[in-house]
C-alpha positions in Angstrom: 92.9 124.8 -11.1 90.5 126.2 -13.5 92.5 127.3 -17.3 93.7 130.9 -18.1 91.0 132.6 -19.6 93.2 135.4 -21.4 89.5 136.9 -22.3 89.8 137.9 -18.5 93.3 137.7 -17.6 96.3 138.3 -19.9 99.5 136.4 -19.6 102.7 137.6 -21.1 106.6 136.9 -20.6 108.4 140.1 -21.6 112.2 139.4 -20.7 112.3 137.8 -16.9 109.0 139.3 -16.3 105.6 137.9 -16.5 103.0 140.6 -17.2 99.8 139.4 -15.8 96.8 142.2 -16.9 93.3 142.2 -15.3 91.8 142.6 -18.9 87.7 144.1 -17.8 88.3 147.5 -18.8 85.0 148.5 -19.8 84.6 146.7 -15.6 87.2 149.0 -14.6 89.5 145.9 -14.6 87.1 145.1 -11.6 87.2 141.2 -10.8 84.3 138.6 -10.9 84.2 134.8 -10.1 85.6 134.3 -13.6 88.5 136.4 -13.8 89.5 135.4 -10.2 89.3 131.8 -11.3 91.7 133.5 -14.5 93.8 135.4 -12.1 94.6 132.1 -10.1 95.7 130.3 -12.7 97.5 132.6 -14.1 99.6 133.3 -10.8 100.6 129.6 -11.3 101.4 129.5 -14.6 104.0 132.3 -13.3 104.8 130.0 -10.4 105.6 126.8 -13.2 107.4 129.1 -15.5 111.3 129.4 -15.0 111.7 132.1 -17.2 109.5 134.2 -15.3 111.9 135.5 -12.6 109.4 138.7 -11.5 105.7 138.9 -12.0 104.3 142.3 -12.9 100.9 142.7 -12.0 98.7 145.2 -13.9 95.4 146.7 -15.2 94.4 147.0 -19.3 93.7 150.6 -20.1 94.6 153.7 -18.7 91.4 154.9 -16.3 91.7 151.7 -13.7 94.4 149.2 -12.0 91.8 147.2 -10.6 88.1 148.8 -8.9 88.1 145.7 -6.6 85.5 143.2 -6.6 82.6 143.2 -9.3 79.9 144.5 -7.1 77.2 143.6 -10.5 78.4 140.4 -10.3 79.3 139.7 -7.0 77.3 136.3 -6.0 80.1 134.9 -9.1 82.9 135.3 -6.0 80.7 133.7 -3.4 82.5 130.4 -4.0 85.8 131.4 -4.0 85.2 133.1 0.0 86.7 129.9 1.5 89.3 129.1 -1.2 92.7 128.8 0.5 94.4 131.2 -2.2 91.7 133.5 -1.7 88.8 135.6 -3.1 90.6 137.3 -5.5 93.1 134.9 -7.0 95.8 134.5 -5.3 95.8 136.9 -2.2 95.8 134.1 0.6 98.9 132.7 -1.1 103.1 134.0 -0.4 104.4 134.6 -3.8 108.1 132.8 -4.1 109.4 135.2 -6.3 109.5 139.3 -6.0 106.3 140.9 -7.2 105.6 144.6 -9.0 102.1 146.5 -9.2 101.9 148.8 -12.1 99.1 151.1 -11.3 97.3 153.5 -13.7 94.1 155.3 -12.2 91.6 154.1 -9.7 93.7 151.0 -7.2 90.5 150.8 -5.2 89.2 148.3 -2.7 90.1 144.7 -3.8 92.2 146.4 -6.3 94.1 148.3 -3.5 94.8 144.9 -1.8 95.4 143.1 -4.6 98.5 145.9 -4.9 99.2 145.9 -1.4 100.1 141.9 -2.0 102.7 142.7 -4.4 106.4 143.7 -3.4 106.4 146.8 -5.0 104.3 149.0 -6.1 104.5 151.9 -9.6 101.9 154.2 -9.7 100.9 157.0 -12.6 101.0 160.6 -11.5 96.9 160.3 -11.8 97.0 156.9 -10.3 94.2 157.4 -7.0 93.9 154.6 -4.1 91.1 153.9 -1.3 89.3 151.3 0.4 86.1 152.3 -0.8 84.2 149.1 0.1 83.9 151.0 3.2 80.2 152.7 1.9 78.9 149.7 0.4 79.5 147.5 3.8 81.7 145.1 2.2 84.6 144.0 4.5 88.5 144.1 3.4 88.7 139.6 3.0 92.2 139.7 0.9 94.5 140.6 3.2 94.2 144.4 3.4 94.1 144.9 6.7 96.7 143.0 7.7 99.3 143.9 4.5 98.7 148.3 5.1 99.8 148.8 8.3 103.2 147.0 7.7 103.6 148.9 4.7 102.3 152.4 6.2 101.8 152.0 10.2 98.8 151.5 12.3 97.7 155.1 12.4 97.6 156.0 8.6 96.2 152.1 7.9 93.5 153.4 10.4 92.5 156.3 8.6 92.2 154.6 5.5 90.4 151.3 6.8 87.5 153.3 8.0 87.2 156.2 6.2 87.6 154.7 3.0 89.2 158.2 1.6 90.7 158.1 -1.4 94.0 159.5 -1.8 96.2 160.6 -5.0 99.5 159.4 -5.7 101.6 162.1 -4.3 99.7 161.4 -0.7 100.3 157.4 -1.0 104.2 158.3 -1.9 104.6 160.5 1.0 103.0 157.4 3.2 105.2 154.7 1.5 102.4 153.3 -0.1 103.7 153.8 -3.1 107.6 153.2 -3.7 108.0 155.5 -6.8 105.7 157.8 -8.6 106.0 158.5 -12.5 104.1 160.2 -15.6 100.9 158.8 -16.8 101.1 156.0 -19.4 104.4 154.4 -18.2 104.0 152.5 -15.1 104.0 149.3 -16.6 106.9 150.2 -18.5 109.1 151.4 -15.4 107.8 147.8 -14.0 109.5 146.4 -16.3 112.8 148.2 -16.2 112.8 147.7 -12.3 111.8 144.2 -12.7 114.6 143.0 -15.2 117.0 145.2 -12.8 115.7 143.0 -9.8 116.1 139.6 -12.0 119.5 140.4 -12.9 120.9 140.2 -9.3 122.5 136.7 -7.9 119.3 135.1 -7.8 119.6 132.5 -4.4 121.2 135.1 -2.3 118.4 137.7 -3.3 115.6 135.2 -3.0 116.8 134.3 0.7 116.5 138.0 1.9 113.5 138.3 0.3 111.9 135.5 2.3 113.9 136.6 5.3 112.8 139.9 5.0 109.0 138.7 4.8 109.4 136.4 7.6 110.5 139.3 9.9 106.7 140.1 9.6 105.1 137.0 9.8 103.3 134.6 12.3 103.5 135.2 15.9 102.0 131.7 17.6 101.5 131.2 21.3 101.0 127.7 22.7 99.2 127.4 26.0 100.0 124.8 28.0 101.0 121.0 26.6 104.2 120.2 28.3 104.3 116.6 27.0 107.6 115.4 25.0 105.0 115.5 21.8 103.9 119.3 22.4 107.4 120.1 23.1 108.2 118.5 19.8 105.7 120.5 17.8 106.4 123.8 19.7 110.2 123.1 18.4 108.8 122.3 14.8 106.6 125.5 15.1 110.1 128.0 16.1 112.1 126.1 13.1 108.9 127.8 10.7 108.1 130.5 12.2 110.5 134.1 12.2 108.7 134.4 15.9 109.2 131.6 18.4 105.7 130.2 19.6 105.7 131.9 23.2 104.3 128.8 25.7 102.1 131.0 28.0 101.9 127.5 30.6 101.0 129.2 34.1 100.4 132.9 33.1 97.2 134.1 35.7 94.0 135.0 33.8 94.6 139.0 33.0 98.4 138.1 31.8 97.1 135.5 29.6 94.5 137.8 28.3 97.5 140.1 27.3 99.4 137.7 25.7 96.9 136.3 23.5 96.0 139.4 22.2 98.9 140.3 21.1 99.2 136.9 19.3 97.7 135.9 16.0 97.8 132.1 15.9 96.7 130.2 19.6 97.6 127.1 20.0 96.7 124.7 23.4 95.2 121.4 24.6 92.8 123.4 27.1 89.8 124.3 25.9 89.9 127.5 28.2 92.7 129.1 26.3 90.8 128.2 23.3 87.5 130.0 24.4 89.4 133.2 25.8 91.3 133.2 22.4 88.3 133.1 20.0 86.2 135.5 21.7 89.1 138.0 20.9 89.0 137.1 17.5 92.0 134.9 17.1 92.4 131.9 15.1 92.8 128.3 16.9 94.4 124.9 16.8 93.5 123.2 19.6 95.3 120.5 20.4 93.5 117.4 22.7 95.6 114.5 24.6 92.3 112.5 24.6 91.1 110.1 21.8 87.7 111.3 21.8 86.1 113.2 19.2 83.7 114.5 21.2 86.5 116.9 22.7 85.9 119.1 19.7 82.1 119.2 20.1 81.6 123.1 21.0 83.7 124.2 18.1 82.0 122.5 15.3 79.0 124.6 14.5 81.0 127.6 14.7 81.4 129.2 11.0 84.6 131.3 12.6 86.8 128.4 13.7 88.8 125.9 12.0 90.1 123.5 14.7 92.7 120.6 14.6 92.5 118.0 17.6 94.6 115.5 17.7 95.2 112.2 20.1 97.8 110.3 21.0 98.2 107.3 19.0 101.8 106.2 19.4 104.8 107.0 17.2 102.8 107.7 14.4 101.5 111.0 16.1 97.6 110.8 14.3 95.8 114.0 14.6 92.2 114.3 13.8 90.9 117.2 11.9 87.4 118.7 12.5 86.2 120.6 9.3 83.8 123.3 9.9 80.5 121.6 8.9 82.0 119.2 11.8 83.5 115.9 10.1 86.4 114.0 11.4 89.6 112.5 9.2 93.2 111.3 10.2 95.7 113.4 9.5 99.5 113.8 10.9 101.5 116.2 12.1 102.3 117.6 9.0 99.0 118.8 8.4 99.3 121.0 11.5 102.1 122.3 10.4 100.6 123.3 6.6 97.3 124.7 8.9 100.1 127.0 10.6 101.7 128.1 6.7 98.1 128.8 5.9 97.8 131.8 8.1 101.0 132.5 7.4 100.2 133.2 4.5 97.5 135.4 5.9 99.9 137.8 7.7 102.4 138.3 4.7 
């Protein structure tokens, strides 16, 4: 993890709050490689600090929250497109503790899903939001289009996704975007207020429904045939993780599958047919093969889209094999399954 560079990214414990502030004004607060690499490390930093009950997340100056990516600089962000915790910072990751935007002016683009990752969100009467990465032809890659239509519904997600309209404060209210509007100048300090009210409660009991309430939109897995004892096993693993048990679609005829899968987001299965059907409607994979042969994972390998885990059997020990994109092979266990599954998690929270 790279240091805080606080010429980027400001870090401050006021109270129980951490104040984190994308500090590019003259940028709009917009975010290049270096104050991604600032923003991630400052997100931990809040993760390592007790104190820190709530994190506040916020823009320096009064004419921008965040603009979204640094389009001047954007080849600085091409090496953070695969990082786990994603492009922005930390927008692949599931904070642990509660999490309050404090929006004043333009929340546009990355900006707009770096807010939509947070818990809550303040906004300034003249605060105005948008995905307007839509003219440019750059694609929504921290978690927009997954995080808006929980927070607003499919059909007004829709509308902003590809229009890339912006709207004003009182419009984003009225959608729930926004959980509570007030003047110009004292979002940040509302933030605060809410956030030391939010700190204050019985913090175990608080933190549980949190996470429960999170969960209630998380992964929903289908596994695909496997009926072995150590499928079975994993399947059970997979219900005690995720809020939706994997469905095991074992048997299903051709056009039910088809419907099942798509209304899954995570496909698991030992058949490479399932696996096929699943990527070509755009679904993430874990394929799962009973045969110690690595060749078994041979069509996937090449493919930039797919990230696939095989694994054989190998006794008690369970040994999985893991084939990397660029195609090379490495033990791992169970477990590591498991953390693939957190991973897009992650995604869909």
């Amino acid at each position: 993890m790279s240091p805080l560079d606080e010429d980027q990214v400001s870090y401050e414990l006021r109270g129980q709050c951490a104040v984190i502030t994308i500090d590019r004004p003259e940028r709009r607060n917009a975010v290049d490689g270096a104050t991604a690499d600032a923003l991630a490390a400052a997100y931990q930093r809040w993760i390592a600090d007790d104190e820190a009950k709530v994190m506040i997340l916020t823009g320096a100056g009064s004419e921008a929250f965040c603009a979204g990516a640094d389009l001047k600089a954007i080849e600085t962000l091409a090496p953070r497109l695969t990082a786990e915790e994603g492009p922005l910072g930390f927008t692949r990751l599931t904070a642990p503790k509660p999490v309050i935007a404090a929006i004043e002016g333009w929340c546009l683009a990355g900006g707009m899903e770096l807010a939509l990752w947070c818990d809550l969100r303040i906004a300034a009467e003249s605060a105005r939001f948008g995905f307007t990465e839509r003219r440019f032809g750059v694609p929504l890659i921290d978690g927009g289009t997954q995080r808006l239509p929980r927070i607003v519904g499919l059909g007004r997600a829709m509308d902003l996704v590809l229009t890339g309209r912006v709207i004003d404060v009182d419009e984003a209210k009225e959608i729930g975007l926004v959980n509570e509007s007030v003047a110009d100048g004292s979002a940040l300090d509302r933030a605060l207020e809410l956030g030391e009210q939010i700190a204050g409660f019985p913090w175990v009991t608080m933190i549980a429904d949190r996470e429960s309430t999170l969960e209630a939109q998380g992964l929903r897995t289908i596994l695909v045939g496997g009926n072995s004892a150590r499928e079975n096993a994993l399947g059970q693993m997979l219900a005690q993780r995720c809020a939706h048990p994997p469905v095991n679609a074992l048997g299903s005829g051709l056009r039910n599958l088809v419907c099942i899968l798509d209304g899954c987001d995570l496909v698991i299965s030992p058949d490479t047919g399932p696996l096929h059907l699943a990527v070509a409607l755009g679904k993430p994979v874990i394929g799962l093969y009973g045969y110690n042969s690595p060749t078994r994972v041979g069509p996937f390998r090449n493919d930039p889209k797919l990230l696939v885990d095989a694994y054989h059997n190998a006794g008690e020990a369970a040994q999985m094999t893991f084939a990397h994109r660029q195609g090379r092979m490495q033990q791992i266990t169970v477990q590591n399954v498991l953390d693939r599954v957190d991973y897009w998690r992650a995604l869909k929270q």
